[in-house]
C-alpha positions in Angstrom: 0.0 0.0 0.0 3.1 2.3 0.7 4.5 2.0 -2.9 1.9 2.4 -5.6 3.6 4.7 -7.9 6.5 6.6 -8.5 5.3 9.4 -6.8 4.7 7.2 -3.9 8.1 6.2 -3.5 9.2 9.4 -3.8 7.2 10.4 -0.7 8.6 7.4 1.3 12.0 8.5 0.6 11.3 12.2 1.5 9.7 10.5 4.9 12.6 8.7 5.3 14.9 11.8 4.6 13.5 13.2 7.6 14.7 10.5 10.1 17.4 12.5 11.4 14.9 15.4 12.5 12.8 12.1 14.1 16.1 11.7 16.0 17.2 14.8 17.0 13.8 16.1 17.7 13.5 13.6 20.7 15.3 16.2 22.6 12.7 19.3 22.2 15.7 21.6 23.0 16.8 23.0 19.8 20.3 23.1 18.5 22.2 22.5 21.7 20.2 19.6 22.2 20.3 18.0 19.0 24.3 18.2 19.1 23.8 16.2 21.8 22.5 13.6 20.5 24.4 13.7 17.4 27.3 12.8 20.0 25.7 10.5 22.0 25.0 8.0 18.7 28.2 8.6 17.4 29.4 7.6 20.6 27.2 4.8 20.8 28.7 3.0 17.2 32.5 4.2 17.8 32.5 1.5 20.3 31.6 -2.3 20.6 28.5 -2.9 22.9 29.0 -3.4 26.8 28.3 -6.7 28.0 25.2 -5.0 30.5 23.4 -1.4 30.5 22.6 0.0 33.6 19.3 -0.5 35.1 19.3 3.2 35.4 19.4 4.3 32.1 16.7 1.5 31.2 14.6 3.3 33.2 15.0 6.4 32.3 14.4 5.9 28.6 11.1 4.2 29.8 7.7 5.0 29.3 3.9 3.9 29.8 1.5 4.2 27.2 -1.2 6.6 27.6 -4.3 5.3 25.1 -4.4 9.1 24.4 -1.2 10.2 23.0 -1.1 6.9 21.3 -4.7 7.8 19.4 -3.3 11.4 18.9 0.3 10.4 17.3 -2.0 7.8 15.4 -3.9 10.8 13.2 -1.3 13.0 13.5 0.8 10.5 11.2 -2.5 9.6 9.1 -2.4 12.9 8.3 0.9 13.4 7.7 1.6 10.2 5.3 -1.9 10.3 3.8 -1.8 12.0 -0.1 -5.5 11.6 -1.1 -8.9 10.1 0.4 -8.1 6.9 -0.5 -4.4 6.6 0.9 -6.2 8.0 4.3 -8.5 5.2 4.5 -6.1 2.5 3.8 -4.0 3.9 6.4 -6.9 3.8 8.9 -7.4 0.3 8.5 -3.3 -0.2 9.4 -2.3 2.4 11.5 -6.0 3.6 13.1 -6.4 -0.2 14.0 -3.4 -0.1 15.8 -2.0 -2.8 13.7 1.0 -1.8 12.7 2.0 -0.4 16.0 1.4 -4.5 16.6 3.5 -5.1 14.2 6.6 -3.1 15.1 6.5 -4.4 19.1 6.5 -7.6 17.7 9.5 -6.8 16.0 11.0 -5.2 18.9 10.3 -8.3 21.1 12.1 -10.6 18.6 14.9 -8.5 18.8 14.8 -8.8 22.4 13.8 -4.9 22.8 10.9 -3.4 25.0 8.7 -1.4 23.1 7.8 0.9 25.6 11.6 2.5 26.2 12.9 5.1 23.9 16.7 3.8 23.6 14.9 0.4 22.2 12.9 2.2 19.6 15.8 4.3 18.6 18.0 1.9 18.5 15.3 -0.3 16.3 15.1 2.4 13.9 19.3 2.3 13.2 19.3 -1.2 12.9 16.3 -1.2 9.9 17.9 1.8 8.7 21.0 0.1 8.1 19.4 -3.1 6.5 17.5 -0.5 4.0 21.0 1.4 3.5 22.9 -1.8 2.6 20.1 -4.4 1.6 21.1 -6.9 4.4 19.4 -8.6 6.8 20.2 -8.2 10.5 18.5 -11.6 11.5 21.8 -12.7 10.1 23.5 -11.9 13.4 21.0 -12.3 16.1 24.0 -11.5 18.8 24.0 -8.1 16.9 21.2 -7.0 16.8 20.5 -7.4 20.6 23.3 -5.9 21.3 22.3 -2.6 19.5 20.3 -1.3 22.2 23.2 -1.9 24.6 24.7 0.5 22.3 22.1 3.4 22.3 21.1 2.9 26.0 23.8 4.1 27.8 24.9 7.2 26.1 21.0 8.4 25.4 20.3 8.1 29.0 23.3 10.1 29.4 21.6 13.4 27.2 20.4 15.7 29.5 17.1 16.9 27.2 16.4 13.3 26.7 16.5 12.4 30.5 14.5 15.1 31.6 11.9 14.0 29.3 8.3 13.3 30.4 6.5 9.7 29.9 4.0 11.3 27.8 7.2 13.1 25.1 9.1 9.9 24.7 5.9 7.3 24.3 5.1 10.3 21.1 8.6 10.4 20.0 8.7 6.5 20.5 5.5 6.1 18.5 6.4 8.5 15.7 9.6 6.9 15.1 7.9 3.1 15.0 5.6 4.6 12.2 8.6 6.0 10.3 10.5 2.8 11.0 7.7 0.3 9.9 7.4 2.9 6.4 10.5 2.2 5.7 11.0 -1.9 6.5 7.4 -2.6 4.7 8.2 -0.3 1.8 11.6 -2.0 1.3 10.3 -5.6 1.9 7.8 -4.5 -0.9 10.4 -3.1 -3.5 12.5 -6.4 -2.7 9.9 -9.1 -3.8 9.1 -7.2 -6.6 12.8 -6.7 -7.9 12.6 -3.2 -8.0 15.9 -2.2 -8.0 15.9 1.5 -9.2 12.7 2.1 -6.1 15.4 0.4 -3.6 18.3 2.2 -4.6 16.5 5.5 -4.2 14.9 4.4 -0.7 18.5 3.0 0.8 19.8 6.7 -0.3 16.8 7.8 1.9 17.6 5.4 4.5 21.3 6.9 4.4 20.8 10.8 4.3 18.0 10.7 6.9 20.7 9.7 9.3 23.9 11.8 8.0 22.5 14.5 10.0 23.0 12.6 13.3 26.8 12.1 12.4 26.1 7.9 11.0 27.0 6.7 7.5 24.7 3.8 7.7 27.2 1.9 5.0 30.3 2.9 7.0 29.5 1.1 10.0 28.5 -3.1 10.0 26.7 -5.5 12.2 28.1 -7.9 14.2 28.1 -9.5 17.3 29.2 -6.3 19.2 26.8 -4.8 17.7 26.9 -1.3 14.6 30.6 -0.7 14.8 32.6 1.6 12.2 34.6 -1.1 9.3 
């Protein structure tokens, strides 16, 4: 349903271009903030993953859903990703439904991520990202990807803007960044069975550039069992 036309994968791409915004804008503090969290993920890949992360940080980055916000972040990206009457209606049935919200905690539970913290939902986002940006498959190192969000943890929690941050801010941000996220993955799973090669060049570029802003070259940095570290 994402990838209809040209134009449709065009939009997707623009979404996707925006992904560094989605990041940085999880600090509400403007430009001092958002240089902050540039740091904190470049940190966060210059490094192999710790073997623990600090119960404090986990809960820090934590959240509980409120029904409301999650109703509210629901229309507002209906809105946003809807082009025509039709487009709004099929994204009713998905994201109105709550289904693909579904979907991505699923995801984040087989990655051995909690849904409901903001380091986990960040750090699902860069490892998607990165299959997108390099057309690989992270289930190829299962070590790795659950040792992504031992990553991001630590030095998120460590941002001042995102530690001050209420329950009701990150469960948005969180929420926001899953739609983006599941966009991307379904788009590209989409463009992949159909062999569309030109569409998945032009949505990895996406994938790349909407993270260059946060400081990560999503095909300078690989997956392995310590998780996205610079090759």
């Amino acid at each position: 349903m994402f990838d209809r036309s040209k134009s449709r994968v065009r939009a997707v791409a623009g979404l996707l271009m925006c992904g560094a915004m989605l990041l940085a804008a999880a600090t509400g503090q403007g430009a001092d903030g958002d240089a902050a969290v540039q740091r904190a993920l470049q940190q966060a890949v210059s490094r192999p993953a710790p073997a623990q992360v600090d119960a404090q940080a986990v809960q820090t980055l934590s959240f509980r859903r409120d029904r409301a916000i999650s109703e509210r972040v629901q229309q507002e990206t209906i809105q946003a990703f809807g082009r025509d009457p039709q487009q709004v209606a099929d994204l009713e049935k998905v994201i109105g439904s709550g289904e693909l919200l579904r979907q991505f905690d699923g995801i984040l539970r087989r990655y051995g991520y909690d849904p409901t913290n903001l380091g986990d939902v960040l750090a699902a986002h860069l490892l998607i990202s990165w299959e997108v940006a390099n057309d690989r498959d992270s289930a190829r190192v299962p070590e790795g990807q659950r040792a992504v969000r031992r990553q991001l943890i630590g030095p998120l929690a460590a941002v001042p803007q995102i530690a001050g941050m209420s329950d009701a801010a990150k469960q948005a941000q969180a929420e926001r960044t899953a739609y983006l996220t599941m966009v991307s993955a379904l788009s590209y799973q989409t463009m992949k069975r159909q062999g569309n090669r030109e569409a998945l060049a032009a949505l990895a570029s996406a994938a790349r550039k909407g993270l260059q802003g946060s400081g990560i070259d999503l095909q300078r940095i690989e997956l392995t069992d310590d998780g996205l570290v610079a090759r």
